[in-house]
C-alpha positions as CSV (number, residue, x, y, z in Angstrom):
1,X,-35.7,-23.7,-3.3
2,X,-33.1,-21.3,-1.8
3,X,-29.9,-21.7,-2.0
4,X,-27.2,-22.4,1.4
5,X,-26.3,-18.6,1.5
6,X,-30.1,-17.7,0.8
7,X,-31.1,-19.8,3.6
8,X,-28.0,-18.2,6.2
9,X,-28.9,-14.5,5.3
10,X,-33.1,-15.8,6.6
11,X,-31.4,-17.2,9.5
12,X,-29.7,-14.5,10.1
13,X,-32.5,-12.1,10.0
14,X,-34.4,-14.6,11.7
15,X,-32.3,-14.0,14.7
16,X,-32.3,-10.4,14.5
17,X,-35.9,-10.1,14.7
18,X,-36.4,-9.3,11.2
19,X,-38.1,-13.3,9.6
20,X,-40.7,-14.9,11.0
21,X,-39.6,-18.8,12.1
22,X,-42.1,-20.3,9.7
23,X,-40.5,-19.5,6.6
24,X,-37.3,-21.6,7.9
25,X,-39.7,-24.1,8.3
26,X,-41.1,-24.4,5.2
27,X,-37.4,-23.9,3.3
28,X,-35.9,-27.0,5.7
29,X,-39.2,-29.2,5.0
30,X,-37.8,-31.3,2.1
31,X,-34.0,-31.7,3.4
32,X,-33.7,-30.7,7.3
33,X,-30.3,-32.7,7.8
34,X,-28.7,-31.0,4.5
35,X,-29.8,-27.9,5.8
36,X,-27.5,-28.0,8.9
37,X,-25.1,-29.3,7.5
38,X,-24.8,-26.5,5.1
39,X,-25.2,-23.8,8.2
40,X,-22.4,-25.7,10.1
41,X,-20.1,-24.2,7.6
42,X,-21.7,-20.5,8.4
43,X,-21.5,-21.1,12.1
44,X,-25.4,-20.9,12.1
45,X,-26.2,-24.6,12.9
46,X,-26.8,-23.6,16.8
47,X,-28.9,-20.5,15.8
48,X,-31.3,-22.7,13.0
49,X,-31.9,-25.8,15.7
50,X,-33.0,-23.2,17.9
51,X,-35.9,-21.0,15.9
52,X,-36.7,-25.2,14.4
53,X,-37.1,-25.9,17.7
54,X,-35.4,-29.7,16.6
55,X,-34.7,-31.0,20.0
56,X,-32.1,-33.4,18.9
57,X,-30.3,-31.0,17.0
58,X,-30.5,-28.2,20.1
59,X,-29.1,-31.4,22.4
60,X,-26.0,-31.8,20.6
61,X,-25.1,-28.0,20.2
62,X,-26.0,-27.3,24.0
63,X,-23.8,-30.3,24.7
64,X,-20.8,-28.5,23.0
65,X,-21.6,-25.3,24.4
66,X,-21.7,-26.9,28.0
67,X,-18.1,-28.0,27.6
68,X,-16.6,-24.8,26.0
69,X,-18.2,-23.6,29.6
70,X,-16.6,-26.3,31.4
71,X,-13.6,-25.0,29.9
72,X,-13.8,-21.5,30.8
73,X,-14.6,-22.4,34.1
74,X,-11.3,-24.6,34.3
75,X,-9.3,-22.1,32.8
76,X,-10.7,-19.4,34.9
77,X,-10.1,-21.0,38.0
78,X,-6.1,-22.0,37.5
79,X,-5.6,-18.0,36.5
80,X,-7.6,-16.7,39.9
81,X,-5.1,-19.2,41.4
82,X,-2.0,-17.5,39.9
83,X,-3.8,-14.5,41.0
84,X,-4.0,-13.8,37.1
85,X,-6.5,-12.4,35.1
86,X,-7.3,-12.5,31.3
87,X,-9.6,-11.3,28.8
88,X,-12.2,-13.5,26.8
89,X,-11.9,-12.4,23.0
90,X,-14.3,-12.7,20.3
91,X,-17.2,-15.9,20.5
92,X,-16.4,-17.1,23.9
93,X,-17.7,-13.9,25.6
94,X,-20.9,-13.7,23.5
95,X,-22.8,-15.6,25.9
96,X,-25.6,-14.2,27.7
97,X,-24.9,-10.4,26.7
98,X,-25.1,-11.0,22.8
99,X,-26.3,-14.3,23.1
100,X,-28.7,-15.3,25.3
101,X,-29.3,-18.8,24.9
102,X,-26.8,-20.9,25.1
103,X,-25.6,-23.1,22.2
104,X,-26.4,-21.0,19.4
105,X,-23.7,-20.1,19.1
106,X,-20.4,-22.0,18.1
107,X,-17.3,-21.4,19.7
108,X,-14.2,-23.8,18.5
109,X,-11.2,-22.6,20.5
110,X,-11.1,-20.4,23.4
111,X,-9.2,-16.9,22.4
112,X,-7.9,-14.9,26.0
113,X,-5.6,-11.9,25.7
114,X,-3.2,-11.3,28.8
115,X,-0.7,-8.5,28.9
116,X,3.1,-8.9,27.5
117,X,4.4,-8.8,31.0
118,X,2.0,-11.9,32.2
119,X,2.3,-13.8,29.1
120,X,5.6,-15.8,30.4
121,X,3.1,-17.0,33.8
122,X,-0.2,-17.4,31.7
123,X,2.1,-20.0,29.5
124,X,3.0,-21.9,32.4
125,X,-1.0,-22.2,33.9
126,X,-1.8,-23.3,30.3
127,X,1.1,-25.9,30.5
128,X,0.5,-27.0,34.1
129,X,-3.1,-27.5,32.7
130,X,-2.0,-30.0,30.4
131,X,-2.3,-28.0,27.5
132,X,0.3,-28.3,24.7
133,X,1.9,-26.2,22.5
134,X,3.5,-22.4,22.0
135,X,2.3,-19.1,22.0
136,X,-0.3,-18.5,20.5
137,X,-2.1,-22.1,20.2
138,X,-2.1,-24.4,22.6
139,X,-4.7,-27.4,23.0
140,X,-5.0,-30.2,24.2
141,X,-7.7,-33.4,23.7
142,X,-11.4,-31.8,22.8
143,X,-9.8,-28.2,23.5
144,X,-7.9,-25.2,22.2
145,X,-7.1,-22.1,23.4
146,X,-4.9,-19.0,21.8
147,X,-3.0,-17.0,23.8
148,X,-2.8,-13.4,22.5
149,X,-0.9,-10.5,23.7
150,X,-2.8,-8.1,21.5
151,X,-6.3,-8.0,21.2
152,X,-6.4,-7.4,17.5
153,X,-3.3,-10.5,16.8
154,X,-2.1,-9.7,13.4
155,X,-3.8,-6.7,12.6
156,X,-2.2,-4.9,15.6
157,X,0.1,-4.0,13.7
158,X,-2.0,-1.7,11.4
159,X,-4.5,-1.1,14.3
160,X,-2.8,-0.2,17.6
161,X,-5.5,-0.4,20.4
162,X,-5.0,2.0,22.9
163,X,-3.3,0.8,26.2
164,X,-7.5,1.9,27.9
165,X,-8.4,-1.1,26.3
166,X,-7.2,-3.2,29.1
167,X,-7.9,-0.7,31.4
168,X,-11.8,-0.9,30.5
169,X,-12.3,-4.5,30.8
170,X,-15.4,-5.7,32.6
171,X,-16.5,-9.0,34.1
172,X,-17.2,-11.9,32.5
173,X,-20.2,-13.3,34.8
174,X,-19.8,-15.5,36.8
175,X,-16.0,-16.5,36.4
176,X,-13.8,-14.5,38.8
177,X,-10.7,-14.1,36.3
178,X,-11.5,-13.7,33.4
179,X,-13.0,-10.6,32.3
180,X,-14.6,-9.1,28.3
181,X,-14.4,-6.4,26.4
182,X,-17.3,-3.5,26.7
183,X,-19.5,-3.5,23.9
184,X,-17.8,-0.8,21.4
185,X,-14.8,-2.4,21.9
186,X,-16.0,-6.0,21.2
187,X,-17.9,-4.6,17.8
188,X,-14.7,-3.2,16.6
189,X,-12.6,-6.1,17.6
190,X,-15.4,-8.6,15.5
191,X,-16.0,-6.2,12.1
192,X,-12.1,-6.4,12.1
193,X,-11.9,-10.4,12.7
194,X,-14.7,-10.7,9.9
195,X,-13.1,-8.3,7.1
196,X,-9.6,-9.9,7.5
197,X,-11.4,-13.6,7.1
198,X,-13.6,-12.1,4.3
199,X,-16.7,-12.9,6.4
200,X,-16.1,-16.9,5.2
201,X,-18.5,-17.7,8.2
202,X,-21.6,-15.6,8.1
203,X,-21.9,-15.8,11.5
204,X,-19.0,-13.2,11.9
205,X,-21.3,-10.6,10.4
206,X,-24.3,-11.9,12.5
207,X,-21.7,-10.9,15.2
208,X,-21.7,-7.3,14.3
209,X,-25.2,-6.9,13.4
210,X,-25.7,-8.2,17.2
211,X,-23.1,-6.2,18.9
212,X,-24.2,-3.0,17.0
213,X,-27.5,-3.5,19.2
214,X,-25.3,-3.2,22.6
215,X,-23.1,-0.4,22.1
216,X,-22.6,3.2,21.7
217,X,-22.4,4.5,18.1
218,X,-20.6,7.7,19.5
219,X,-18.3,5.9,21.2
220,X,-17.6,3.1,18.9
221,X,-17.4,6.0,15.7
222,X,-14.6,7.4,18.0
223,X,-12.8,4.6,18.8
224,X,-12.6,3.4,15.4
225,X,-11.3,6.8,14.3
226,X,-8.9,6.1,16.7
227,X,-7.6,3.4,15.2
228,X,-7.9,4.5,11.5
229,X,-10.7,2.0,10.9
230,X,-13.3,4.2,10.7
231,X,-13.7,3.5,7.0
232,X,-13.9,-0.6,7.8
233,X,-16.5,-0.2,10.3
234,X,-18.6,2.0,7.8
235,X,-18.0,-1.1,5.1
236,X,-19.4,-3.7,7.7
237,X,-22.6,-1.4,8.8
238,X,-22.9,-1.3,4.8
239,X,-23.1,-5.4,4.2
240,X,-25.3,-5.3,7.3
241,X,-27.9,-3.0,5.7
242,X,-27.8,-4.7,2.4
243,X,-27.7,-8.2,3.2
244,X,-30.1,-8.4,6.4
245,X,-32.2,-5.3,6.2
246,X,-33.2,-4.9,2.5
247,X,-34.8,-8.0,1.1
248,X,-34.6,-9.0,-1.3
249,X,-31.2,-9.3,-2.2
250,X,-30.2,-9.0,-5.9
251,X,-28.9,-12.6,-7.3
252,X,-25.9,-10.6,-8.7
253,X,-25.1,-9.4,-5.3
254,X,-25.4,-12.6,-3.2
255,X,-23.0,-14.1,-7.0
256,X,-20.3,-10.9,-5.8
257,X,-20.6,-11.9,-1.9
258,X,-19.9,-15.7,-2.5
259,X,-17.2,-15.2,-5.1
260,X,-15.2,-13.1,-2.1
261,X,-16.0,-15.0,0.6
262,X,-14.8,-18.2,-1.5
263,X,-11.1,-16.5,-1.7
264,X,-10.7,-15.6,2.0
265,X,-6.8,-13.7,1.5
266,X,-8.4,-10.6,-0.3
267,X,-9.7,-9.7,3.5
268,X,-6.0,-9.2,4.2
269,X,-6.3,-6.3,1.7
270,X,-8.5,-4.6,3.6
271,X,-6.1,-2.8,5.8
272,X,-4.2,-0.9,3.0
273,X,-7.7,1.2,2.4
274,X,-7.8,2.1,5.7
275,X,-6.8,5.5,7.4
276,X,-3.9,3.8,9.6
277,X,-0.9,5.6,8.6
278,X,0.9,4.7,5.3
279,X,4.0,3.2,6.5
280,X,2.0,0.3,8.8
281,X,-0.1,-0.5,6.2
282,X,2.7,-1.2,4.1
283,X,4.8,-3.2,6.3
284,X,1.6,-5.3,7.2
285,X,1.2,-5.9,3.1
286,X,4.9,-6.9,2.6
287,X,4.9,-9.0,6.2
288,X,1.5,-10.5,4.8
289,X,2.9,-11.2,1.4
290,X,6.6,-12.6,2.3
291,X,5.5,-14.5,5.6
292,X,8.1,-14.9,8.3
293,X,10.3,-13.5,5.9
294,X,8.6,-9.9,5.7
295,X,11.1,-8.0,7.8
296,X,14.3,-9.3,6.3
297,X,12.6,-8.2,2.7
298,X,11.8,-4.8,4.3
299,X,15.6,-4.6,5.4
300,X,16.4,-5.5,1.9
301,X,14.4,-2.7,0.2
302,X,15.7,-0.6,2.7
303,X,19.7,-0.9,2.0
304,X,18.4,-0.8,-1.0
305,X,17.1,2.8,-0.9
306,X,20.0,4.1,1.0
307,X,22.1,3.1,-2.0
308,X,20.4,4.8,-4.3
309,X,21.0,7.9,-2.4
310,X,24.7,7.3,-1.8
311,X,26.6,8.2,-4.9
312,X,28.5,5.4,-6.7
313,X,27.0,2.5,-3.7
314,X,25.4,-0.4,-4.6
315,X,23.4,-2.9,-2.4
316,X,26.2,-4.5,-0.5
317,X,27.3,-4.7,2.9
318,X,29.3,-2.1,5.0
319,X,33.0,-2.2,6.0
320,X,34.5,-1.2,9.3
321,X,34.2,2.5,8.3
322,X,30.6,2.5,7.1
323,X,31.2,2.3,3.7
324,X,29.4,0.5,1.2
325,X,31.0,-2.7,0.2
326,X,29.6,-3.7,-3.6
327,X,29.0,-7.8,-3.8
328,X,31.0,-9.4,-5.7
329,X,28.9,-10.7,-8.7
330,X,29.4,-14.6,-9.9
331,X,32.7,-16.0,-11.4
332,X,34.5,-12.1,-11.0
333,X,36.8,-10.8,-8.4
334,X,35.5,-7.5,-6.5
C-alpha cells in the first residue's frame, strides 16, 4: 500500500497529465475517507475528489470554493467603490487560468497586495466591511484576508520586486478591482512562498509545476535574475523533475523530502544561498533569528564594530561630543 506522500506525488502527477485516474482508484479502494484526510494536509483533497469523481466529496470542496468566491466578489466590489484596486496573491488567483475547475483547489485566506500609499484607505474598506484586525491579518467569521504591501511579505526584504510589478498587473475576470499577477511573475512569487514554507503542503509545488505550463521561461529566467533568485527557481524546477517526472522515486529520497518538510524553519535558510546581495541576506538571517528584536541586535553588532575600530572605545554610549562613553560594569564606579 503506498504511503500519504506516495499517494500526493500520484495525485499530483495525476493532475499534471502524467497518471492515469485508475491507479488512484485502486490505492483509495480499501480506505477512501483516510485518504482525504491525509491529502487535506497536502492541500490536494479538492484535486483527488475530483479525478475520484466522489460527488459528495467534490460537493463540499465546491461549496468552500463558492464562498472564497463570494468573498472576492464582496471584497472586490467595496474597493471599485473606493475607486481602489488591489492585487490577488498566490491561491486566490489560480482559478480558471491555472485551475480550471473550481474547488480543487483550496484557498484558506484571501492574500491582496495594495500599494504603501493606499494601504491607510484599503484598511478602512476592510474595517467598514466588518473585518477585524491590523495589517497584515484581518478576518472576520468564516473569512480572512492579509493585507500586503509587498508582494513577496517577508522575503522582500531579500527579494526586492521591481516597482513594474505593479505596473504589469492584469485582470482578474470577472471582478472589476481586483487584478493578478502575469504568469512569470505568479511562478516566482509561488517557488518563493513554497521554499520559505519548506513545501509543507505539496500543493505549493503542484503550484509551480502548473504555473511553469503558463509562462515564459525567458522571461521568468530574467526576472528571477533580477531578483537574485535565479538559483531558487533552478532548485524548485529540480524537485519538480524528480518528484513528478521520474518515477519511481527512490524510498531514500521521498525519507530526505519528509524529514525537511517535517521542520518547516530550514525554508527560511534558503535565502542566504541565494544571489541577493550579501548584506540583505544577512539582515533577513539575524531579523529571522532574533524576531521583532532583529534590528536592535543589528544596531548592537554595529556599535559594536565601530568600537573596535576606535582606539581605546568600548561598546557604550556617546556623550555630547561624540565620544564613546564606556558602561560602567556592575558594583564599580566609571
Amino acid at each position: 500500500m503506498a504511503t500519504s506522500l506516495e499517494l500526493s506525488l500520484l495525485v499530483c502527477r495525476a493532475a499534471l497529465g502524467l497518471e492515469e485516474r485508475q491507479s488512484l482508484s485502486q490505492l483509495c479502494r480499501q480506505d477512501p475517507r483516510a485518504c482525504f484526510e491525509q491529502q487535506s494536509r497536502e492541500g490536494l483533497q479538492g484535486l483527488l475528489a475530483y479525478q475520484l469523481q466522489a460527488p459528495e466529496r467534490l460537493q463540499v470542496e465546491f461549496g468552500l470554493a463558492a464562498r472564497m468566491l463570494g468573498q472576492l466578489e464582496e471584497v472586490d466590489r467595496a474597493f471599485s467603490d473606493a475607486a481602489l484596486e488591489a492585487v490577488v496573491l498566490k491561491g486566490g488567483s489560480y482559478h480558471p487560468a491555472v485551475y480550471p475547475v473550481l474547488g480543487t483547489r483550496p484557498v484558506s485566506d484571501l492574500d491582496i497586495w495594495v500599494p504603501s500609499g493606499q494601504l491607510c484607505q484599503a484598511e478602512q474598506v476592510l474595517l467598514a466591511m466588518g473585518y477585524r484586525g491590523a495589517r497584515p491579518n484581518f478576518w472576520r467569521e468564516g473569512s480572512a484576508v492579509d493585507l500586503h504591501t509587498c508582494p513577496l511579505n517577508q522575503l522582500g526584504r531579500v527579494f526586492r520586486p521591481e516597482p513594474s510589478w505593479w505596473a504589469v498587473r492584469q485582470p482578474l475576470e470577472p471582478w472589476r478591482a481586483l487584478r493578478r499577477l502575469p504568469h512569470e511573475e505568479a511562478l516566482v512569487l509561488s517557488a518563493l512562498h513554497g521554499l520559505k514554507h519548506a513545501f509543507g503542503r505539496l500543493v505549493w509545488l503542484l503550484d509551480v509545476a502548473l504555473l511553469r505550463r503558463l509562462a515564459c521561461p525567458l522571461r521568468t529566467a530574467e526576472l528571477a535574475r533580477q531578483l537574485g533568485c535565479l538559483r531558487s527557481l533552478r532548485l524548485c524546477e529540480a524537485l519538480i523533475l524528480e518528484l513528478f517526472f521520474e518515477q519511481p522515486v527512490p524510498g531514500w529520497r521521498l525519507a530526505l523530502l519528509q524529514a525537511v518538510r517535517s521542520r518547516s524553519a530550514l525554508g527560511m535558510l534558503f535565502p542566504l544561498f541565494s544571489e541577493a546581495p550579501l548584506g540583505r541576506k544577512l539582515t533577513f538571517a539575524l531579523e529571522t533569528a532574533c524576531g521583532g528584536g532583529g534590528w536592535a541586535r543589528i544596531g548592537r553588532l554595529a556599535e559594536i564594530a565601530r568600537s573596535l575600530f576606535r582606539p581605546g572605545a568600548r561598546p557604550g554610549h556617546s556623550d555630547a561630543t561624540g565620544n564613546s562613553v564606556p558602561e560602567r560594569r556592575r558594583g564599580r564606579p566609571a
